[in-house]
N, C-alpha and C positions, 0 to 999 in steps of 0.2 A: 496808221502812218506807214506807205507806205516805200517812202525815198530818205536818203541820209537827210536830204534837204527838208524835209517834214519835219523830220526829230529835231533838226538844227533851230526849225523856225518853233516847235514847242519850247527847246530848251530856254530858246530867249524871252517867249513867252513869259514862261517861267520865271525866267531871274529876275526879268523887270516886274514883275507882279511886287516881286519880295521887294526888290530896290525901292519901289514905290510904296512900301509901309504895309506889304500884304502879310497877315499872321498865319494862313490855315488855307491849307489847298485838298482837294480830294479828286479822284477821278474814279468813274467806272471803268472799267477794263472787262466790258463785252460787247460782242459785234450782234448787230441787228438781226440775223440768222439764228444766234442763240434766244437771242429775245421773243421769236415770230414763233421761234419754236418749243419755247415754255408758255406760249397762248396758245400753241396748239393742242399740246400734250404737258400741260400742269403738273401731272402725276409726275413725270420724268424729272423735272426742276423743280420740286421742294424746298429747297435749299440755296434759291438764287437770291443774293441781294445784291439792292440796287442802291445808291445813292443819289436822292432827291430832295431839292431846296432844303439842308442844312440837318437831315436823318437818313436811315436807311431803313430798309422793306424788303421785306420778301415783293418779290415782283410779284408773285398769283399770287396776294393779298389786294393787289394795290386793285383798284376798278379799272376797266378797259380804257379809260378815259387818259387817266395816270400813265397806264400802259403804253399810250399810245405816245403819249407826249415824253415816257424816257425811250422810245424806240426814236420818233420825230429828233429829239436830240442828239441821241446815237449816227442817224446818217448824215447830221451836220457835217459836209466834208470842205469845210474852208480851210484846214490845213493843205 
C-alpha cells in the first residue's frame, strides 16, 4: 500500500468484512522480491512463512506451483 488512500480503502475493507459477520482474517506481509528471492536462494529463507488457503508453510517447502500462485497473489495490486 502505497498512499494514505490505500490504507483508507483496506481499512474499510476491513471493517465491512467484520460488520458483515466476518470471524478470522490473516494477511501476508511480504513483497514479491522477497518471494522471487527465496526461489532463488532457498538456503537464505528458511524460515519464511506464508499463509495459504486457511494454513501456513514454509515457502521452500511448498512446490513451484504453490509458489508461484502465492507470488501471482502477492502482485495483486487492486488496492
Amino acid at each position: 500500500l502505497k498512499r494514505d488512500e490505500d490504507i483508507a480503502k483496506l481499512g474499510k475493507l476491513i471493517r465491512s468484512y467484520f460488520i458483515l459477520g466476518g470471524h478470522h482474517i490473516q494477511f501476508n506481509i511480504v513483497d514479491t522480491a522477497t518471494l522471487r528471492a527465496a526461489q532463488e536462494t532457498p538456503e537464505d529463507y528458511k524460515d519464511l512463512l506464508v499463509r495459504m488457503a486457511g494454513y501456513s508453510d514454509y515457502f521452500n517447502d511448498m512446490n513451484p506451483d504453490l509458489q508461484q500462485e502465492v507470488i501471482d497473489r502477492t502482485e495483486n495490486d487492486s488496492f
